[in-house]
N, C-alpha and C positions, 0 to 999 in steps of 0.2 A: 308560821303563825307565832302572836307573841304570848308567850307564858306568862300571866299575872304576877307571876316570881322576877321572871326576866323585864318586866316594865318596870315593876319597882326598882332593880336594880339599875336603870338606869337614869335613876334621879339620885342625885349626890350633894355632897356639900361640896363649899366652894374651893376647900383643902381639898379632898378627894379630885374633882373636877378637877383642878389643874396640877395635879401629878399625873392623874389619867391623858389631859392632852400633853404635858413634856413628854411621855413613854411616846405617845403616837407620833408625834412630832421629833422623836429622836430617832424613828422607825422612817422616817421619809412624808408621813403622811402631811395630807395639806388639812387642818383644821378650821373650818369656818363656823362663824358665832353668828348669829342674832339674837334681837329680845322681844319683848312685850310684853301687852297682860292679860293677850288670849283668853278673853274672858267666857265668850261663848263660841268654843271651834264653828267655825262654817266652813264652806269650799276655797272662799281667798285665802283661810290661812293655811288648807292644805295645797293649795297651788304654790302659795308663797313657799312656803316650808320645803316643799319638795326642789322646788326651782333654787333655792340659795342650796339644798346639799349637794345639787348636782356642782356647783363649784368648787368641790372639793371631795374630800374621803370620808371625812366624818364632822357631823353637825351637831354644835353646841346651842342651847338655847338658853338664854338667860329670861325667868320667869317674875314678874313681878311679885311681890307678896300680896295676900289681899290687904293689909296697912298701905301699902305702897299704891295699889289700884286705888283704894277710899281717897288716898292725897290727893290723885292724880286726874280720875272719875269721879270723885263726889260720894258723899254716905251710901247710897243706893248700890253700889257696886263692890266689889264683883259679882257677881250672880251664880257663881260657882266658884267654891272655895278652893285655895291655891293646891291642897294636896291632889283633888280631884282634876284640876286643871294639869298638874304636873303629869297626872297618870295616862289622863287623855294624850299631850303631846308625845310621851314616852311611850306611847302603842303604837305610834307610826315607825314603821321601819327605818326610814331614814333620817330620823332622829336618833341621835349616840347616846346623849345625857342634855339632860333637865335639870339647871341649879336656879333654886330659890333666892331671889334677894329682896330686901328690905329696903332699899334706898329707893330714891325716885330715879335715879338714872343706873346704867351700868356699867359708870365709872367704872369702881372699882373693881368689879368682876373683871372688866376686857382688861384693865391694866393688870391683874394677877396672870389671866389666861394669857393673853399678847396671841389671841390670834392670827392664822397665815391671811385670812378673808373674813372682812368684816361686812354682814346684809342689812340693809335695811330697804323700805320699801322706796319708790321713785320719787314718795308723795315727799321725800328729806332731798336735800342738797347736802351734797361730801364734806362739805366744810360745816354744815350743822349737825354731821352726825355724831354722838356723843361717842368717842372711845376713837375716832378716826385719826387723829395725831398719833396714841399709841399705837395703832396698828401699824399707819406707814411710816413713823419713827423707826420701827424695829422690819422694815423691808416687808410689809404686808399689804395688800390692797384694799380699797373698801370698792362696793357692789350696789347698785339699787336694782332694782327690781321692781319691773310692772303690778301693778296690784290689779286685782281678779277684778272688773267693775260690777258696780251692783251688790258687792258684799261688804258692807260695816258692821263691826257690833254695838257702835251706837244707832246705827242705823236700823237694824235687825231690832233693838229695842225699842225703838222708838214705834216702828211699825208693830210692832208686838202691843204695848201699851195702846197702842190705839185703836186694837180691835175690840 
């Protein structure tokens, strides 16, 4: 079970985060990353989530900030604010750590991290995934993954709003 102590600890910043993956990664471990802006957890993102950690040992998620979701989504959004979004991701098990960022993409993040396995979902093509040059520049793979059907969170909102 996860300790409200032990979830938060594993949301970091992005210094933290990727001294945390060099140690894991100097250990043998295969580090995989993904992102979004998991705004309302449902089933596809715990399907999603669990299916990219199984590729590896330990799973990195790169969170959007709510700044970052408003650009991205529209004034309306997030609907749940980024700390609580953080804490939710970070209560699943196979989730390692949870870093917050600000930009609209995670450029920066994957290029500091340079993970072993880069996920995102099936609905991208390899060549449009942002951070995919860096990964298989530095001998990493990137990943898609089936998405759960039937679960969006615009989708989820949408139907929500309209009852």
């Amino acid at each position: 079970m996860n300790h409200p102590k032990l979830i938060q600890q594993k949301i970091l910043s992005k210094l933290d985060a990727v001294s945390l993956v060099k140690l894991w990664q100097s250990e043998g471990q295969v580090v995989v990353f993904s992102n979004g802006c998991f705004d309302i957890i449902h089933p596809g993102h715990s399907d999603y989530l669990s299916r990219a950690a199984a590729l590896g040992n330990k799973l990195v998620l790169g969170l959007n900030s709510d700044d970052s979701v408003r650009r991205l989504k529209g004034e309306n959004r997030p609907i749940i604010p980024q700390e609580d979004r953080a804490r939710l991701l970070a209560s699943f098990q196979f989730v390692d750590i949870v870093v917050i960022f600000d930009e609209d993409t995670p450029a920066k993040l994957i290029d500091s991290i340079v993970p072993d396995v880069l996920v995102k979902g099936k609905d991208y093509e390899i060549e449009d995934i942002v951070g995919a040059s860096t990964v298989l520049q530095n001998g990493g793979r990137v990943e898609t993954i089936e998405l759960t059907h039937g679960f969006s969170t615009t989708e989820l909102i949408r139907k929500i709003k309209g009852l």
